[in-house]
C-alpha positions as CSV (number, residue, x, y, z in Angstrom):
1,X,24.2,127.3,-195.1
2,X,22.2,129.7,-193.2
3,X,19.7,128.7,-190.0
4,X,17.4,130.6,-188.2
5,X,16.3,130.2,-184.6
6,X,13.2,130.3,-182.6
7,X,11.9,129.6,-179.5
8,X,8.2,129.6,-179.1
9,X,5.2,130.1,-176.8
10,X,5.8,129.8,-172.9
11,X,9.4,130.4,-171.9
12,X,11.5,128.3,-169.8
13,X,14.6,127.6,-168.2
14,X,16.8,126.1,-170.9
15,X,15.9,127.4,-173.9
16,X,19.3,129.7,-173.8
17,X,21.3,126.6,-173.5
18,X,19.3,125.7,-176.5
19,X,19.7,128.9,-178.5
20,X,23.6,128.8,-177.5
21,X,24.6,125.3,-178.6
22,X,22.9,125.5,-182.4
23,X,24.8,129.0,-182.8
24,X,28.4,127.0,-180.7
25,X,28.0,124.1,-182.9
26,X,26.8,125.5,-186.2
27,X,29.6,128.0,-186.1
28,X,32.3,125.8,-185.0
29,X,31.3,122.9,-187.6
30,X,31.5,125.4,-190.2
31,X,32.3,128.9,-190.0
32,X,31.2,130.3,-193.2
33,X,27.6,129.3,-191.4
34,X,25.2,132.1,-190.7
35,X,22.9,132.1,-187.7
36,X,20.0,134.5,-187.4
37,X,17.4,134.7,-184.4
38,X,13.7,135.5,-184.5
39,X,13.1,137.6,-182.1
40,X,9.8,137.4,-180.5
41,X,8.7,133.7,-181.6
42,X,6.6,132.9,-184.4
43,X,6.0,137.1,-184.0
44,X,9.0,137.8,-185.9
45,X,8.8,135.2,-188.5
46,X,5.4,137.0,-190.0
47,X,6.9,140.6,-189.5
48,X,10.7,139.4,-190.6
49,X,12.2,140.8,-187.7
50,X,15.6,138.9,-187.1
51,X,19.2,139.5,-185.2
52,X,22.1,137.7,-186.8
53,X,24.0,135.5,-183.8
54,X,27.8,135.2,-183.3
55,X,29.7,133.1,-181.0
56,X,30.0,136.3,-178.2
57,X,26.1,137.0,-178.5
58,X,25.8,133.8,-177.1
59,X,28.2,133.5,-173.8
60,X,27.4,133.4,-170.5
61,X,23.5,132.9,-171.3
62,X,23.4,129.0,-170.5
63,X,22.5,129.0,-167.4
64,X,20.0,132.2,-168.0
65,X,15.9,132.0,-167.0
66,X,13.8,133.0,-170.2
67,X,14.5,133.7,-173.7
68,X,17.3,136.0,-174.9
69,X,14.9,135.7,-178.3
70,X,12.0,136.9,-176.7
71,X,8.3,135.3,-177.2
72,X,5.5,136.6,-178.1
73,X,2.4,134.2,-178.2
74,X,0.4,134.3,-181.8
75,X,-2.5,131.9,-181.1
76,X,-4.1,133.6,-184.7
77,X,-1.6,131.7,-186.3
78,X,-3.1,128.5,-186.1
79,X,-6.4,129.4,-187.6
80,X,-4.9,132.3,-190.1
81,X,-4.0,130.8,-193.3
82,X,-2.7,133.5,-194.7
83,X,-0.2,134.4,-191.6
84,X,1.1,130.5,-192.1
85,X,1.7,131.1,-195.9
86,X,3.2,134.4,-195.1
87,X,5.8,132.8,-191.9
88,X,6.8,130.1,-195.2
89,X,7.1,132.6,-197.5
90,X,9.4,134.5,-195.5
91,X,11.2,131.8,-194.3
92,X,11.7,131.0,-198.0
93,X,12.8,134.6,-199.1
94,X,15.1,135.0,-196.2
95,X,17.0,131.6,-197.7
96,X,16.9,129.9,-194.7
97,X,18.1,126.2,-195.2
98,X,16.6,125.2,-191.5
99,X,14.6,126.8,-188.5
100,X,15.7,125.2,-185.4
101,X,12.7,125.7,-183.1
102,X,12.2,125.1,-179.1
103,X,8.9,125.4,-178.1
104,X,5.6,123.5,-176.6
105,X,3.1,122.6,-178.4
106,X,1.4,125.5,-180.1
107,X,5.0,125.5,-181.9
108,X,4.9,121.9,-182.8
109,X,1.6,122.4,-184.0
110,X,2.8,125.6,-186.1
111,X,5.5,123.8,-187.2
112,X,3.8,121.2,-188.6
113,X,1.4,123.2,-190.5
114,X,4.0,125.7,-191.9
115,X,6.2,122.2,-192.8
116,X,3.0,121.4,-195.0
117,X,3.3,124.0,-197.1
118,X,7.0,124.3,-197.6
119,X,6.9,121.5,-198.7
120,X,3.8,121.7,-200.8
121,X,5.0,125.0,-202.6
122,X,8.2,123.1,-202.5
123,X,10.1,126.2,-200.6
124,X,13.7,126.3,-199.6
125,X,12.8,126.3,-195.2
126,X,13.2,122.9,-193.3
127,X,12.3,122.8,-189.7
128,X,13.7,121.0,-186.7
129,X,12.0,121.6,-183.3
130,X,12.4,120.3,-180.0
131,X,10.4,120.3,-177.1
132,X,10.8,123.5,-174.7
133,X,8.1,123.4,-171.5
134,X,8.1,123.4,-167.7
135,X,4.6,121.1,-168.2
136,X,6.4,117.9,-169.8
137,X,3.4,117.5,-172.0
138,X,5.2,117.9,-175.2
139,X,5.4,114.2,-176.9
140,X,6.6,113.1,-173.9
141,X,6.0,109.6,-174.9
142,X,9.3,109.8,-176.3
143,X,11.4,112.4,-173.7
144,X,10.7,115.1,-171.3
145,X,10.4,118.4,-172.1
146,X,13.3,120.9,-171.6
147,X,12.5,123.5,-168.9
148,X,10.4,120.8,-167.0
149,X,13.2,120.0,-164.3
150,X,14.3,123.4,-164.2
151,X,10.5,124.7,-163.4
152,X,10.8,121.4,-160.8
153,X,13.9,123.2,-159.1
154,X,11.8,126.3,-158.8
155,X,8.8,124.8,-157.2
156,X,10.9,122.5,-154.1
157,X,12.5,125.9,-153.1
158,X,9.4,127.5,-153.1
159,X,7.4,124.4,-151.6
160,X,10.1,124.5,-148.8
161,X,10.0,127.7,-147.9
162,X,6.4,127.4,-147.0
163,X,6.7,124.5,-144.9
164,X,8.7,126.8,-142.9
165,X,5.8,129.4,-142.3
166,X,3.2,126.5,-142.3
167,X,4.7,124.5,-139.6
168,X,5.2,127.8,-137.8
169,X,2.0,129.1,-137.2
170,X,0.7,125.1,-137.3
171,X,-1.2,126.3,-141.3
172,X,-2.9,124.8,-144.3
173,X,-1.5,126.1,-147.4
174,X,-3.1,125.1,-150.7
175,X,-0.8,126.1,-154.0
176,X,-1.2,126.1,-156.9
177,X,1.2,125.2,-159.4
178,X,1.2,125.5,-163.4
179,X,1.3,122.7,-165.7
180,X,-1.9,122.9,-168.3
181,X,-3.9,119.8,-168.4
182,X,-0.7,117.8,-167.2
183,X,-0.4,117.2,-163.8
184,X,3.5,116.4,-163.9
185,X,4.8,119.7,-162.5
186,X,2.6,119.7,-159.6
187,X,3.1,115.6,-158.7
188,X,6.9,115.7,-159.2
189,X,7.2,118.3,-156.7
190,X,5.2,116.6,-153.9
191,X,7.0,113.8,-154.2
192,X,10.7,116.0,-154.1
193,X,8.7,118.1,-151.2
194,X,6.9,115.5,-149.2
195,X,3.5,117.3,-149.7
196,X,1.0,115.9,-148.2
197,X,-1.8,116.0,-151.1
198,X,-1.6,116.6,-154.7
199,X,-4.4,117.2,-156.4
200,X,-4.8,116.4,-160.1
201,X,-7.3,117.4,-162.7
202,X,-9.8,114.5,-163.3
203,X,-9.3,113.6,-159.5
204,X,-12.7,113.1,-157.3
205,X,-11.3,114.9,-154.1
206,X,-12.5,113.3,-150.6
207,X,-12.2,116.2,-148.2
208,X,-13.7,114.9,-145.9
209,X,-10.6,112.2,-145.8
210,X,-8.6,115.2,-145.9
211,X,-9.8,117.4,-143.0
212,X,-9.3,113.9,-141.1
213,X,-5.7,114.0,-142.3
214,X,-5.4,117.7,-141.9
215,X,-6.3,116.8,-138.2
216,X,-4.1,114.3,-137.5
217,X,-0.8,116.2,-138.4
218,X,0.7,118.3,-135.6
219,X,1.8,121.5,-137.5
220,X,1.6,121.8,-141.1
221,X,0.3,120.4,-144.1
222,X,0.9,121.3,-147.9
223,X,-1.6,120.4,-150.7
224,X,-0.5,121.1,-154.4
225,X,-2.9,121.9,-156.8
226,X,-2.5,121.7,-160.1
227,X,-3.5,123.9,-162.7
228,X,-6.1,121.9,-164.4
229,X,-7.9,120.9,-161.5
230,X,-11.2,122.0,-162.4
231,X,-12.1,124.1,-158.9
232,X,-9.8,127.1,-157.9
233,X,-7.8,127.4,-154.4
234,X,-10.9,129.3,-153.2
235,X,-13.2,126.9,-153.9
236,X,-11.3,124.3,-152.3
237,X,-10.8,126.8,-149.0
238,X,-14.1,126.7,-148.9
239,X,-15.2,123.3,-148.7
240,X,-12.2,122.6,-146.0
241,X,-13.2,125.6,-144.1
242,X,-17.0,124.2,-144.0
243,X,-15.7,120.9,-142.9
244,X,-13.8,122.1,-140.0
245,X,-16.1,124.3,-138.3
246,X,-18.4,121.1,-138.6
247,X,-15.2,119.3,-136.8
248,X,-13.9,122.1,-134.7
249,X,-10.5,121.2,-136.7
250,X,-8.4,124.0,-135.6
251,X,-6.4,125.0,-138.2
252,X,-6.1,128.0,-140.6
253,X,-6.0,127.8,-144.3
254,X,-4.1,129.9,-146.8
255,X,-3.5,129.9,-150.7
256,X,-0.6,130.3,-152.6
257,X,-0.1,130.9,-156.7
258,X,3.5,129.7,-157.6
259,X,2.8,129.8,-161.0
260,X,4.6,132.3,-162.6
261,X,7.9,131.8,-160.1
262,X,8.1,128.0,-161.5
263,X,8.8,129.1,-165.1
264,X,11.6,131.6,-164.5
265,X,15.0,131.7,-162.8
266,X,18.3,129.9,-163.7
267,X,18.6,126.5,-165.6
268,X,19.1,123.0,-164.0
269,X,22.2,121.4,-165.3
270,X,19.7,118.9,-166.7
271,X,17.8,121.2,-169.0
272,X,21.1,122.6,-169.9
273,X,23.0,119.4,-170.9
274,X,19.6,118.6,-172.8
275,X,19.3,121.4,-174.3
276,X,22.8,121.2,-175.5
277,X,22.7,117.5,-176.3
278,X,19.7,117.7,-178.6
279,X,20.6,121.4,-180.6
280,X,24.1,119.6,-181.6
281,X,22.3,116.4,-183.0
282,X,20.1,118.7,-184.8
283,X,23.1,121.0,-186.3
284,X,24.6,118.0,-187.3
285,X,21.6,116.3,-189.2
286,X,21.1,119.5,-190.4
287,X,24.3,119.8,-192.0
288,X,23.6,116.3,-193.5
289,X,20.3,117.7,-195.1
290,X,17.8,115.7,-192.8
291,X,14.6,116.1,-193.5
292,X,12.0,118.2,-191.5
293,X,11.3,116.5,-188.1
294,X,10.5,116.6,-184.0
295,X,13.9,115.8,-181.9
296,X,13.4,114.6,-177.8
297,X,15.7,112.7,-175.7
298,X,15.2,111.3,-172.0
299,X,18.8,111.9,-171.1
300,X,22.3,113.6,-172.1
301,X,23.8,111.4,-174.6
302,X,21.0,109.3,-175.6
303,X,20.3,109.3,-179.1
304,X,16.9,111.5,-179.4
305,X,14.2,110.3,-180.6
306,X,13.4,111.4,-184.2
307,X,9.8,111.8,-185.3
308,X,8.2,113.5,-187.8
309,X,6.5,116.8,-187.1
310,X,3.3,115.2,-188.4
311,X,3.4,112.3,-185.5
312,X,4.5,115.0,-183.3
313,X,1.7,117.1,-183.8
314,X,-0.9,114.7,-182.8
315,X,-1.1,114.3,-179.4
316,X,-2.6,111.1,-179.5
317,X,0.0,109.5,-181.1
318,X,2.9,111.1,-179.2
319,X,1.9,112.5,-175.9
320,X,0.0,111.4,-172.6
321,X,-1.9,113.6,-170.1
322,X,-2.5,110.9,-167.1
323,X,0.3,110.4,-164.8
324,X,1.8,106.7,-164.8
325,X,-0.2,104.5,-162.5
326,X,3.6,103.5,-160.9
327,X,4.0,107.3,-160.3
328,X,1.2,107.5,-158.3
329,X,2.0,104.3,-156.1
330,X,5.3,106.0,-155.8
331,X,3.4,109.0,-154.3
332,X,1.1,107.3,-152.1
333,X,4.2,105.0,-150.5
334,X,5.7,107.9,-149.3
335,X,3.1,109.3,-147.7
């Protein structure tokens, strides 16, 4: 048989682990398999641009930040009929059997559509994808997202480190953290941090209940914000920094943009077992000529959650934006 790979749109920790255990298990299965890579994403499907993969090109890179593939975002592709026709076509010519794919969910989406017409010019390609994300919105009704505890790890380092300096000089600090529309990155690392306030989009803010609590903490105080709040870290400053010369609140505010540090850097063990976990039960369906479909799992060893890409694809079926309600009582106990 002969599999390509792909990993697609944002990067994140864990989609090496990923890449590494379909070529491990594929080639270890069976030998007389052959593994190719396309480099750049969905970039290198349309231009055929591909490395073949051997059990060496592979070691050591488990543990490694980013994408040994490389990824190249191709938001024409989902409009462009005649890119998606020519990705299946090449896919088809190329006589891949399956494309493993780890991405978010441009890549589902892609997948989906390029999955249609496979199977409607009735073409030679399967696809398997997983999700890969640090924003755990990728049908995370039925796992989370590799990357997302990885990008975590990232963020309490960083969130500590200011604490240091904020508690120092007796300092605001506002930061902002990625995450789309989802507010998971930013709320999961207040709770590991202790911040003091996380801000989520959709949320009516009260700041003048926050000056108040700005007020009443000795040295420092830490408010996340995620990134689809709809009001930027200067607006914010703002409005705090009107409210406390009203006050005479004492206190200086600064703004921080973690953003880009939370998505690189080495992989949490969790993302790598995942990642491992879920390539290997897709090499091995694979191998049993499965059909086409969306592969998540909660947890190492857990048998993942098999959807089709169709389901997958809609995020009404499969995915939800809001934080848990228990979450957020989780949140608010520990204050």
């Amino acid at each position: 048989m002969k599999f390509a790979i792909l990993t697609g749109g944002g990067d994140c920790s864990g989609m090496n682990a990923f890449v590494r255990a379909v070529v491990r298990c594929s080639l270890n299965e069976k030998p007389e398999t052959s593994v190719w890579g396309a480099l750049d994403g969905w970039h290198g499907l349309i231009y055929n641009k591909y490395r073949t993969l051997q059990k060496l090109d592979v070691a050591g890179i488990a543990s490694a930040g980013g994408t040994i593939l490389g990824t190249i975002r191709v938001p024409e592709l989902a409009t462009n009929y005649s890119l998606q026709e020519t990705v299946a076509q090449n896919l088809h010519d190329n006589r891949f059997d399956y494309l493993f794919v780890c991405g978010g969910n441009g890549s589902v989406k892609a997948a989906n559509t390029i999955n249609k017409i496979l199977r409607s010019e009735n073409l030679r390609t399967k696809i398997l994808v997983c999700p890969g994300s640090i924003d755990n919105d990728v049908c995370n009704n039925h796992g989370s997202s590799i990357g997302f505890y990885s990008a975590l790890d990232k963020s309490l380092e960083m969130l500590e480190w200011i604490r240091d300096t904020a508690s120092s000089h007796r300092r605001v600090y506002l930061i902002k953290s990625m995450g789309r529309d989802s507010a998971y990155l930013a709320m999961y690392a207040g709770i590991a941090t202790g911040a003091e306030q996380v801000i989520v989009p959709g949320e009516i803010i009260d700041y003048e209940k926050i000056a108040t609590m700005i007020d009443e903490r000795d040295r420092d105080t830490r408010i996340i914000v995620a990134e689809g709040y709809n009001e930027s870290l200067s607006d914010i400053s703002a409005k705090l920094e009107a409210i406390f010369k009203k006050r005479n609140i004492k206190h200086e505010i600064r703004t921080v943009d973690m953003s880009y540090f939370q998505r690189g850097g080495s992989a949490a063990v969790t993302d790598i077992l995942r990642a491992s976990w879920v390539a290997f039960s897709m090499v091995k369906d694979a191998f049993s000529r499965c059909e086409s479909g969306f592969y998540s799992a909660f947890y190492t060893g857990q048998k993942p959650s098999i959807i089709s890409l169709e389901d997958a694809s809609d995020d009404s079926k499969t995915s939800h934006a809001q934080i848990p309600q228990e979450i957020i009582d989780l949140t608010l106990a520990l204050r």
